[in-house]
C-alpha positions as CSV (number, residue, x, y, z in Angstrom):
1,X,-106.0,182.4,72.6
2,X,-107.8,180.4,69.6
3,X,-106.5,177.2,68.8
4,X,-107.1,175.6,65.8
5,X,-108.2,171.6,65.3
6,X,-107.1,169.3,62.8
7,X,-109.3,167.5,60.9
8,X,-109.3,163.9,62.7
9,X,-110.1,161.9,59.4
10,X,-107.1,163.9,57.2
11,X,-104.5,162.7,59.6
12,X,-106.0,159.0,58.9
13,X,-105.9,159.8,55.5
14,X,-102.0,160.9,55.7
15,X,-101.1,157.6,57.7
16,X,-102.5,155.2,55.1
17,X,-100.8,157.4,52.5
18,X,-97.1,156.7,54.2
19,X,-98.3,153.2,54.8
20,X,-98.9,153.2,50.9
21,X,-95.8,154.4,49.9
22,X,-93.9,152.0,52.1
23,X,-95.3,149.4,51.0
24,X,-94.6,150.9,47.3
25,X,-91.0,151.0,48.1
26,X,-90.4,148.1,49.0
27,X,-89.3,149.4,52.4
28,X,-90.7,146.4,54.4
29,X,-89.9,143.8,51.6
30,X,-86.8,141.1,51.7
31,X,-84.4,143.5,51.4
32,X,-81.4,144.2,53.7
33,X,-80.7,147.1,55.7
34,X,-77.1,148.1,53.8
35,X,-78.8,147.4,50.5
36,X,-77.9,150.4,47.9
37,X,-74.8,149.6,44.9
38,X,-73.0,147.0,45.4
39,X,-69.9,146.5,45.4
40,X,-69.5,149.9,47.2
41,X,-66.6,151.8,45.0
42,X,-64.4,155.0,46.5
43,X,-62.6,156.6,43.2
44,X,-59.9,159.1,43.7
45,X,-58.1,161.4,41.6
46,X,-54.4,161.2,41.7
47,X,-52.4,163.5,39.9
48,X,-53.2,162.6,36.3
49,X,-54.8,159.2,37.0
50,X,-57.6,157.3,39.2
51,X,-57.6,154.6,41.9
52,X,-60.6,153.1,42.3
53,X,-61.3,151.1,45.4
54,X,-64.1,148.5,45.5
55,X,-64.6,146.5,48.7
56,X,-65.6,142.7,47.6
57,X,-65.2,140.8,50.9
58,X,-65.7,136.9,50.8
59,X,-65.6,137.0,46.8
60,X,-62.4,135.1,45.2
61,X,-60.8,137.0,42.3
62,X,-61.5,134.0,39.9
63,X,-65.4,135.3,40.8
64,X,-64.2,138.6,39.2
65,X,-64.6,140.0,35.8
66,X,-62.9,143.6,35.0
67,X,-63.8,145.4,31.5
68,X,-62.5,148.7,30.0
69,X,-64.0,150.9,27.4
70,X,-63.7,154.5,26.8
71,X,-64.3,155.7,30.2
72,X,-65.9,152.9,31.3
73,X,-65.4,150.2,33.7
74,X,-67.0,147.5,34.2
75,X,-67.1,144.9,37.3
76,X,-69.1,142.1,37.4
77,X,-68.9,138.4,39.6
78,X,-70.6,136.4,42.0
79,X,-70.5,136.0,45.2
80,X,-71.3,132.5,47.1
81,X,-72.6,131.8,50.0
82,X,-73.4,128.4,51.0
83,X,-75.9,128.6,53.9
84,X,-78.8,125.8,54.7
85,X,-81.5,127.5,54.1
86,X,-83.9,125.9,57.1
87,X,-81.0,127.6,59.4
88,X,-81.1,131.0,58.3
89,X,-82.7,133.4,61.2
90,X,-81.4,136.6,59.7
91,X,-79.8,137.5,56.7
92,X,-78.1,140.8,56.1
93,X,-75.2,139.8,53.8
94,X,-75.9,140.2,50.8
95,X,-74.6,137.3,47.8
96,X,-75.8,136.4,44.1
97,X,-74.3,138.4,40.9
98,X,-73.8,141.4,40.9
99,X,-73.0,143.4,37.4
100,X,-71.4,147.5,38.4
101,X,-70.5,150.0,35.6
102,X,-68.7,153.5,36.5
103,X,-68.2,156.4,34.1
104,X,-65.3,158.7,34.3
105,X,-65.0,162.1,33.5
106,X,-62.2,161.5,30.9
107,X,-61.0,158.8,28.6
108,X,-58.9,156.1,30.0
109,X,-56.1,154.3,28.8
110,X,-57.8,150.4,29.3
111,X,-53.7,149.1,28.1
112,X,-52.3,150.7,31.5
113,X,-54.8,149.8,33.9
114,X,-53.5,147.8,37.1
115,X,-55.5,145.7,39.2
116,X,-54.6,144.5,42.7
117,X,-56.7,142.3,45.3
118,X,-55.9,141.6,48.4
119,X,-58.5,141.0,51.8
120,X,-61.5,141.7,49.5
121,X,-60.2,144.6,48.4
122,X,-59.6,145.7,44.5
123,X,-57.8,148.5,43.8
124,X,-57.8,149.5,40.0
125,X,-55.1,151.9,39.2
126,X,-56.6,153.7,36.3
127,X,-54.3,155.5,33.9
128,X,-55.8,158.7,31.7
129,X,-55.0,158.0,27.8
130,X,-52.7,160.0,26.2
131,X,-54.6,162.2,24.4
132,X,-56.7,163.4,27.9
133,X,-53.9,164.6,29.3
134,X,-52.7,168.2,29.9
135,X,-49.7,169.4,27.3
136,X,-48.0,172.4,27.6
137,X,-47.8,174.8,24.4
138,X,-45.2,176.2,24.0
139,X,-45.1,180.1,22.4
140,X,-43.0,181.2,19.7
């Protein structure tokens, strides 16, 4: 049986490439762990309208701003967090502004839209306008 060998100095070269690239991405920076959008949002289609659910925990609703355009929302605050910052030894939740805009598939009617917040939680009801949804045709 003939085995073949790998060239020693090409799997050097491939390690200081990933190294690279990490470094590139920021993988190793100041970032958290759960970093990605914030606030994490969950829409769901109901019948002729949408619920979106956004989980804000720690921020108060006055920290809130909700804005309706088209099919757009937008959700933007700030959320506070009043360490000393000798004490910190690990930080991994996240605080500062934060600015989110969704797009939905159809026009929405910004008039109709119902917010609710309770435990961190918003929950935007969001009605379709008028003229997105179905009618029926009748045939003569």
């Amino acid at each position: 049986m003939i085995g073949s060998f790998r060239d020693p100095f090409e799997e050097l070269f491939a390690i200081q490439r990933a190294l690279d690239a990490s470094r590139a991405s920021d993988w190793l920076g100041g970032r958290t762990t759960g970093m990605g959008s914030f606030p994490p949002i969950n829409i769901f289609q109901q019948g002729h309208e949408f619920l979106a659910i956004i989980e804000l925990p720690g921020i108060d609703k006055k920290d809130l701003e909700i804005q309706a355009k088209e099919n757009t929302i937008r959700i933007s605050g700030k959320k506070v967090v009043n360490y000393p910052e000798s004490s910190v030894h690990r930080r991994e939740r996240v605080f500062g502004e934060f600015d989110r805009t969704l797009s939905l598939p159809v026009q929405i009617d910004p008039d109709g839209i119902k917010a609710e917040y309770r435990d961190g939680v918003l929950a935007l009801f969001l009605p379709r306008s008028e003229r997105e949804k179905p009618r029926t045709i009748e045939i003569s």
